[in-house]
VEXDREN-2710 file (C-alpha; in Angstrom, 1 decimal):
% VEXDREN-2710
k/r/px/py/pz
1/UNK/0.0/0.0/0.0
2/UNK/1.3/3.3/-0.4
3/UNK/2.7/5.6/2.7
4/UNK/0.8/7.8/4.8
5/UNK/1.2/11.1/3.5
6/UNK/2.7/13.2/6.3
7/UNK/5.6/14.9/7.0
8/UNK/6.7/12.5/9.8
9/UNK/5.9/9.8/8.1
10/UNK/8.0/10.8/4.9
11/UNK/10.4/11.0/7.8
12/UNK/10.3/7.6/9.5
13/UNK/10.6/5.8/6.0
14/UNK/13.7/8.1/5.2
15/UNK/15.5/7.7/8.5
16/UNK/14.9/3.8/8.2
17/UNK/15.9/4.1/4.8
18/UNK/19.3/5.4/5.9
19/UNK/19.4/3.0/8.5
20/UNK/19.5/0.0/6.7
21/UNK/23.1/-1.3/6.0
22/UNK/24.2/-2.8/2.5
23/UNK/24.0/-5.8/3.9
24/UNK/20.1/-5.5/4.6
25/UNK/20.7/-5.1/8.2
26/UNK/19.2/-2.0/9.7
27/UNK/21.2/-0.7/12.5
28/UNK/18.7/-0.6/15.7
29/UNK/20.2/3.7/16.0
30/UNK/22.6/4.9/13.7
31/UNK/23.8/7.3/16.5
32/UNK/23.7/5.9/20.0
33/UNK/26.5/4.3/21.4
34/UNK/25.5/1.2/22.6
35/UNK/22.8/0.3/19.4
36/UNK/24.9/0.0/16.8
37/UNK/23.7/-3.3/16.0
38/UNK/20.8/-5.3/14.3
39/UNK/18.4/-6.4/16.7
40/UNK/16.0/-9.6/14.9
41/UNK/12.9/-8.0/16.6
42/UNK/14.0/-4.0/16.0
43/UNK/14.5/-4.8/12.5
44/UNK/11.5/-7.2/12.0
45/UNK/8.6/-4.5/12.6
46/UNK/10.7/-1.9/10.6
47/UNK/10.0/-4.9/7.7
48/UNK/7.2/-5.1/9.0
49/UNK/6.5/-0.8/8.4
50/UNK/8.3/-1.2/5.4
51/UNK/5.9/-3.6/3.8
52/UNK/2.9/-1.4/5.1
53/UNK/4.3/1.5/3.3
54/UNK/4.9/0.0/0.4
55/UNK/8.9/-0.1/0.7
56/UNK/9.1/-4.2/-0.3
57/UNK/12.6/-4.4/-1.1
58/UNK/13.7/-3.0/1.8
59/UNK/11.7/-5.5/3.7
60/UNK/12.6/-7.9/1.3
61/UNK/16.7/-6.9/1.7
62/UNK/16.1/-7.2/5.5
63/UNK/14.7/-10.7/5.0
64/UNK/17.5/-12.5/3.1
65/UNK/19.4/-10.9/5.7
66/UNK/18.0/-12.5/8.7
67/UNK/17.7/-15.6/6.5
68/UNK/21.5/-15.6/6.1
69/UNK/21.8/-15.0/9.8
70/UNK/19.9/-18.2/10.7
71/UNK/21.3/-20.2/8.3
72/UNK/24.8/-19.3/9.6
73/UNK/23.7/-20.5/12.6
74/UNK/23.0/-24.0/11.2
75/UNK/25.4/-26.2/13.6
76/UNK/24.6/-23.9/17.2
77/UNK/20.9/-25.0/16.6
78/UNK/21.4/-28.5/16.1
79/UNK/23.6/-28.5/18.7
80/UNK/21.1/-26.9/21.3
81/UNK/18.1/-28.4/19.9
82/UNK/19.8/-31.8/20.4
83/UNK/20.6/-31.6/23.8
84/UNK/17.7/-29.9/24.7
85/UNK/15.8/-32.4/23.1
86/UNK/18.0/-34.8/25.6
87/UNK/16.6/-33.3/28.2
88/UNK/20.1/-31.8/29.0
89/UNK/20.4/-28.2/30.7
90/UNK/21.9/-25.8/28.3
91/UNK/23.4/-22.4/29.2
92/UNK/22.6/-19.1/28.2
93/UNK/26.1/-18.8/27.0
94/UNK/25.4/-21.5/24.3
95/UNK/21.7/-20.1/23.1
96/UNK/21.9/-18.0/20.1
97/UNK/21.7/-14.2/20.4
98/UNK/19.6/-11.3/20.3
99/UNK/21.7/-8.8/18.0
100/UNK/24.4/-9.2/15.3
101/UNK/26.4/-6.7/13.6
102/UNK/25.3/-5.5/10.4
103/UNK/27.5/-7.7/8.7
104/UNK/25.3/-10.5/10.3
105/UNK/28.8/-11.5/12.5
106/UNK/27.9/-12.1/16.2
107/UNK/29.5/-9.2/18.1
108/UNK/32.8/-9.2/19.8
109/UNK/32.3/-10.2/23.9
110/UNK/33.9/-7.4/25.8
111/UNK/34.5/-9.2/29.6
112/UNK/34.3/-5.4/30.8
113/UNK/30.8/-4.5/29.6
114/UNK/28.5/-8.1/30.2
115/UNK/25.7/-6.7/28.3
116/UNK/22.8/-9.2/28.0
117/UNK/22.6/-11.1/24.7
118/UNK/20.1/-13.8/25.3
119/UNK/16.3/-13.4/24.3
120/UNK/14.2/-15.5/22.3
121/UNK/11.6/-13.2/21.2
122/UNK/13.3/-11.7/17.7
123/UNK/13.6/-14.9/16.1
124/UNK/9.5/-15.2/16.6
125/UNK/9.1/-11.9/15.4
126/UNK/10.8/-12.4/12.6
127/UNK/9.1/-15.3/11.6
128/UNK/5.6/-13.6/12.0
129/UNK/7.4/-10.6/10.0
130/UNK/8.4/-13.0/7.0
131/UNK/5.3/-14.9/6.6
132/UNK/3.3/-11.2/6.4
133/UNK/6.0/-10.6/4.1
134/UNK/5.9/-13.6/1.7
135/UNK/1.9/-13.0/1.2
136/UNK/1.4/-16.9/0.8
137/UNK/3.9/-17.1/-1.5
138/UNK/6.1/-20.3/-1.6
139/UNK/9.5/-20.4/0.2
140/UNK/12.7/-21.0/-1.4
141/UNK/15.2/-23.9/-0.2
142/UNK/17.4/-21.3/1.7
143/UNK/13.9/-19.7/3.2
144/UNK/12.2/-22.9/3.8
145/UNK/15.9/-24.1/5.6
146/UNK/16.2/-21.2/7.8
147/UNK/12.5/-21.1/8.6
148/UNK/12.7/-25.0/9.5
149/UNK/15.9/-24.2/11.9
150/UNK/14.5/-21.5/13.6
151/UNK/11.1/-22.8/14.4
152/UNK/13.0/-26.1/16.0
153/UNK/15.0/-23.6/17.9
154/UNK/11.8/-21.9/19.5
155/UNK/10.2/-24.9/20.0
156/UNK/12.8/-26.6/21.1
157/UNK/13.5/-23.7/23.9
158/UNK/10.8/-21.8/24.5
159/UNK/10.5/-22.7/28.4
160/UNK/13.8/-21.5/29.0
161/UNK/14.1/-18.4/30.7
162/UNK/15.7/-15.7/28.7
163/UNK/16.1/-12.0/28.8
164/UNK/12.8/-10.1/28.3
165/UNK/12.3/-7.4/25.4
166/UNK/14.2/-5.4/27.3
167/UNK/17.0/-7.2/28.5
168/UNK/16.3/-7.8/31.9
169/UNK/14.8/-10.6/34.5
170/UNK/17.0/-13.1/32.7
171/UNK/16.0/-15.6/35.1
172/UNK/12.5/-15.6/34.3
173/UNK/10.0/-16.1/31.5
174/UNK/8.1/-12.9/29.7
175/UNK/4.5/-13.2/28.4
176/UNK/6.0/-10.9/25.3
177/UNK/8.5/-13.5/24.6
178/UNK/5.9/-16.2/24.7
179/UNK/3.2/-14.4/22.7
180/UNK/6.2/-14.0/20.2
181/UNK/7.5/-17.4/20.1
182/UNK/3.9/-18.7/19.5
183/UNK/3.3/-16.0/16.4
184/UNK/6.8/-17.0/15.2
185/UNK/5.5/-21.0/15.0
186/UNK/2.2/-20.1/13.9
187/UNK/4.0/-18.3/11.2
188/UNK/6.3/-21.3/10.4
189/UNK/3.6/-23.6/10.6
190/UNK/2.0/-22.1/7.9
191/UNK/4.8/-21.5/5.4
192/UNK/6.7/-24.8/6.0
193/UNK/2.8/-26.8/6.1
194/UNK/4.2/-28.5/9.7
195/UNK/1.7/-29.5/12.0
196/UNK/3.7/-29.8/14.7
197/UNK/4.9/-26.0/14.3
198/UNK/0.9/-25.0/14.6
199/UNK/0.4/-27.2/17.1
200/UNK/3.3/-25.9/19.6
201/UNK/2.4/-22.4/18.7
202/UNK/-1.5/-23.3/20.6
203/UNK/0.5/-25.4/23.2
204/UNK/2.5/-22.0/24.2
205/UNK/-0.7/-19.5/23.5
206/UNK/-2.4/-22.5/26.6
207/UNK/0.7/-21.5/28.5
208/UNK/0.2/-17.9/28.2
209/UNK/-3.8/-18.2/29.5
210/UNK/-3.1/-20.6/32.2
211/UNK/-0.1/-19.1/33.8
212/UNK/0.3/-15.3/32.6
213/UNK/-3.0/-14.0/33.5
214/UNK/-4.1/-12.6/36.9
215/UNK/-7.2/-11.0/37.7
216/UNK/-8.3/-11.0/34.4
217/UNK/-5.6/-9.6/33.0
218/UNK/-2.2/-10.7/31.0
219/UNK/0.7/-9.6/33.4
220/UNK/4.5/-9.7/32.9
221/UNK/5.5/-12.8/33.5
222/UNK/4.5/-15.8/35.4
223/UNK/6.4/-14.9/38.2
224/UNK/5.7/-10.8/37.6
225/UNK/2.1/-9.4/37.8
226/UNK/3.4/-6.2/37.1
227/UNK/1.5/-4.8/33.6
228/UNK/4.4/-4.6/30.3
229/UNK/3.1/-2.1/27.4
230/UNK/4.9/-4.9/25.3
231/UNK/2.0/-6.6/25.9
232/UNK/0.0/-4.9/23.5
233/UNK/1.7/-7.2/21.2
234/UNK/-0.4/-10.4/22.2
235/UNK/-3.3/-8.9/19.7
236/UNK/-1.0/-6.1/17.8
237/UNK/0.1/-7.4/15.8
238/UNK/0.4/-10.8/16.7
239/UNK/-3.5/-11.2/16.8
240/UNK/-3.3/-14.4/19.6
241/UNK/-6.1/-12.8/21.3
242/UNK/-9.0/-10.6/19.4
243/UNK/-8.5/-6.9/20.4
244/UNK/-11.9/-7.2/21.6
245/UNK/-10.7/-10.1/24.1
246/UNK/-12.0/-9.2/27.7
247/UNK/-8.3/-10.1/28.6
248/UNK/-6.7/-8.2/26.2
249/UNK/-8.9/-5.2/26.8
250/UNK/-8.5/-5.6/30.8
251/UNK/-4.8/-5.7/29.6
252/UNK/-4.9/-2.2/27.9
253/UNK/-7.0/-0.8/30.8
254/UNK/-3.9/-1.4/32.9
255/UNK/-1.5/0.0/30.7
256/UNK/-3.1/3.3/30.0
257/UNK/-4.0/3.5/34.0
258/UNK/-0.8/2.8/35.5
259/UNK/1.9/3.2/32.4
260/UNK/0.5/6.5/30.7
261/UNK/2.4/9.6/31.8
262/UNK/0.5/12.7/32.8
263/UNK/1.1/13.9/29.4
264/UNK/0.3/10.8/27.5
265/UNK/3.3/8.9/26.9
266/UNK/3.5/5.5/27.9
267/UNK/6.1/3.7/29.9
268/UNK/7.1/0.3/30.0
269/UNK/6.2/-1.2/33.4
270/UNK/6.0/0.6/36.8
271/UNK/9.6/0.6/38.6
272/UNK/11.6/0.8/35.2
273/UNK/14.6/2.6/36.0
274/UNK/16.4/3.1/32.7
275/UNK/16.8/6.5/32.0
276/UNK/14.6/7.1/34.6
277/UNK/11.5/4.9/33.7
278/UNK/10.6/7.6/31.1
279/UNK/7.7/7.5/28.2
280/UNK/8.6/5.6/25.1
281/UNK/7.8/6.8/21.5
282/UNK/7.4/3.7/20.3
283/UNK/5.2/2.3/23.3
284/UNK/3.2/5.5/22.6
285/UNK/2.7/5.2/18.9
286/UNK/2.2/0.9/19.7
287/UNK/-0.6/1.9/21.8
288/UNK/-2.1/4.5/19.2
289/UNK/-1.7/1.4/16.7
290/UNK/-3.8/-0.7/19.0
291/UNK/-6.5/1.6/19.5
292/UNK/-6.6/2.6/16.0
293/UNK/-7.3/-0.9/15.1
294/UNK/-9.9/-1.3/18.2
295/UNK/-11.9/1.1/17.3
296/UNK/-10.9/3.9/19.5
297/UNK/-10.4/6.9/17.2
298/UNK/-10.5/9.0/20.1
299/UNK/-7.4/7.2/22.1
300/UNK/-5.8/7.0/19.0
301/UNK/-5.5/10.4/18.1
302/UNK/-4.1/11.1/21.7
303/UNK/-1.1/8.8/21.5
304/UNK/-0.6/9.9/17.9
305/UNK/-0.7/13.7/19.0
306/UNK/1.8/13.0/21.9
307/UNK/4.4/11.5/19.4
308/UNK/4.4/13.8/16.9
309/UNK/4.7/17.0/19.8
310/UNK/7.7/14.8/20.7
311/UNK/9.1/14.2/17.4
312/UNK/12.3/16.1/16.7
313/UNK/12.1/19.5/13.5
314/UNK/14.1/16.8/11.4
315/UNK/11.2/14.1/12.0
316/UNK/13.7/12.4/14.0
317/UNK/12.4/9.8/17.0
318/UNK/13.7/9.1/20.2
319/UNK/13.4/6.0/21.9
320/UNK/12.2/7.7/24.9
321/UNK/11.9/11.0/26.6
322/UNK/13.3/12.0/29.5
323/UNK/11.3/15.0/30.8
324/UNK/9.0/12.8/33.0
325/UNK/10.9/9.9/34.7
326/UNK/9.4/7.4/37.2
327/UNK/12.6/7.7/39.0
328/UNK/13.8/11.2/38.4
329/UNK/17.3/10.2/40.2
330/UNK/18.2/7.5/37.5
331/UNK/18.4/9.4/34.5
332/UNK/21.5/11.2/34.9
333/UNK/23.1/8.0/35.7
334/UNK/22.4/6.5/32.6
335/UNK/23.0/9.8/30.8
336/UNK/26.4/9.5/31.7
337/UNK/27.3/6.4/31.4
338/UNK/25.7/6.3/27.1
339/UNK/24.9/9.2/26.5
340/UNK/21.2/11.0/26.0
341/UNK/18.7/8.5/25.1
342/UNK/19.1/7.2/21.8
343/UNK/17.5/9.8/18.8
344/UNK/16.9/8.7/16.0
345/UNK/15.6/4.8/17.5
346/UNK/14.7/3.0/13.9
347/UNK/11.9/1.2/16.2
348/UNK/9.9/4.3/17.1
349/UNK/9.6/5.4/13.4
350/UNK/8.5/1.7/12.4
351/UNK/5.8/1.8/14.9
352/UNK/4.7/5.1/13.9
353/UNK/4.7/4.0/10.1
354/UNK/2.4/0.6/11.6
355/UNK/0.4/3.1/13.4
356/UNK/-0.4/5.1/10.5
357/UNK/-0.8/2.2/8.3
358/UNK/-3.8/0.0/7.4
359/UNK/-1.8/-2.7/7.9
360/UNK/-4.5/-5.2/9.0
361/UNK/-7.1/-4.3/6.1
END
């Protein structure tokens, strides 16, 4: 379809434009010290906004990318799937990670900056990203290949705890993570014609009902019941749950209580500390996308309004603000130890593009 004609918007497809590498790689900020890397699930929804704006080559050039990645990968996912299939305890240290340089290397391990590097919920997203991607259309023998590895990797490891989006409670597991890992299946299922994928993908979405929900609403984690605007994910867009689900919609009914700021941004989870627990651009704009699709014009226009007054006079996005911290004492701390919060973030503009986008029609 073609783009949303506004000015941001002409903005967000130029700055990820610039932001993807030769390689097909787009760099999660082209700017920021620490995100100079290609996160699976940063760059899968800017395919995913790519696609919805009717940039295909770049999505496609992102794709065979990732595809690459996985394939490269080949002999670490046997390897783990096998003894994890022996019922063997594997460490984090041996599971694949959640970034790569643009050249698709795994990054150098610098023993003075342990930075965590083990989540699970990119290589889901990227499956659901690819399938949206491919329209129905058949896989080739390199697709098909990586699609077939990576699916037996998720399924193979999906109880394992793992860093959550992001990258923290390492010890735990995240209802985002899950609700990713069960899109990515579904999505192999379907392209591969594998049973078995479809059929773990419902075992994991059981999981998610019978253990991530309290009081009528999805929580954290298993072990959190904390609210995590990452959950708007479980219906947008992985669309495990209806938006109309009472769930889901108790879900959002936390999240704009208890994670909207007084002037309408949206945080990640009460007690974030990171920069100090500040509103996110692309949490905002996910929750616009959400409400757009529910029906709620009015909420919509809100969260839209609220990023574009935050957007910088170049278009550029930031991953968050810092002018209304939960924890006003933490964000000179982080300030400097990177830097100010990372501008432009690749992820915000994405999420503004799929906000803007009638990417469901």
């Amino acid at each position: 379809m073609s783009a949303p004609s506004t000015v941001l918007a002409d903005a967000s497809i130029r700055v990820i434009s610039e932001g993807q590498a030769a390689s097909g790689a787009y760099v999660a900020s082209p700017n920021f010290s620490q995100y100079g890397f290609a996160w699976l699930r940063d760059g899968a929804y800017c395919a995913l906004a790519m696609d919805a704006v009717g940039e295909r080559e770049s999505a496609a050039r992102f794709h065979r990318w990732a595809t690459d990645v996985v394939l490269g990968e080949r002999e670490q996912i046997s390897r783990v799937v096998a003894s994890l299939d022996r019922g063997e305890k594997v460490a984090p240290g041996m599971m694949l990670p959640t970034r790569y340089t643009l050249d698709g290397e795994r990054e150098g391990v610098d023993p003075d900056d342990a930075w965590p590097n083990f989540q699970l919920d990119g290589y889901g997203t990227w499956l659901f990203a690819l399938e949206r991607h491919m329209g129905g259309a058949s896989a080739d023998d390199a697709t098909s290949e990586a699609v077939e590895l990576a699916a037996s990797y998720l399924a193979a490891s999906w109880r394992m705890p793992c860093y959550d989006y992001w990258e923290e409670f390492g010890d735990q597991l995240h209802t985002s993570t899950l609700a990713a890992i069960a899109a990515g299946l579904h999505a192999a299922g379907r392209i591969l014609d594998r049973g078995e994928f479809l059929e773990e993908a419902a075992t994991i979405t059981a999981f998610v009902h019978r253990e991530c929900v309290v009081d009528g609403s999805f929580v954290k984690g298993p072990d959190d019941q904390r609210v995590d605007a990452s959950l708007l994910s479980l219906a947008t867009p992985f669309e495990l749950v209806d938006v109309e689900d009472p769930i889901m919609r108790a879900t959002v009914k936390r999240i704009r209580t208890e994670l909207v700021s007084p002037t309408g941004g949206v945080r990640r989870y009460v007690g974030d500390t990171y920069f100090g627990g500040s509103p996110w651009m692309l949490l905002t704009a996910w929750l616009g996308w959400h409400l757009r699709i529910a029906g709620d014009d009015e909420g919509y226009r809100a969260a839209r309004a609220w990023v574009e007054s935050h957007a910088g006079q170049d278009g550029g996005m930031a991953e968050q603000i810092t002018d209304e911290p939960q924890d006003p004492a933490s964000v000179a701390p982080w300030v400097a130890r990177w830097g100010a919060a990372a501008n432009p973030l690749l992820w915000s503009h994405a999420k503004y593009l799929l906000m803007e986008s009638e990417v469901h029609a």
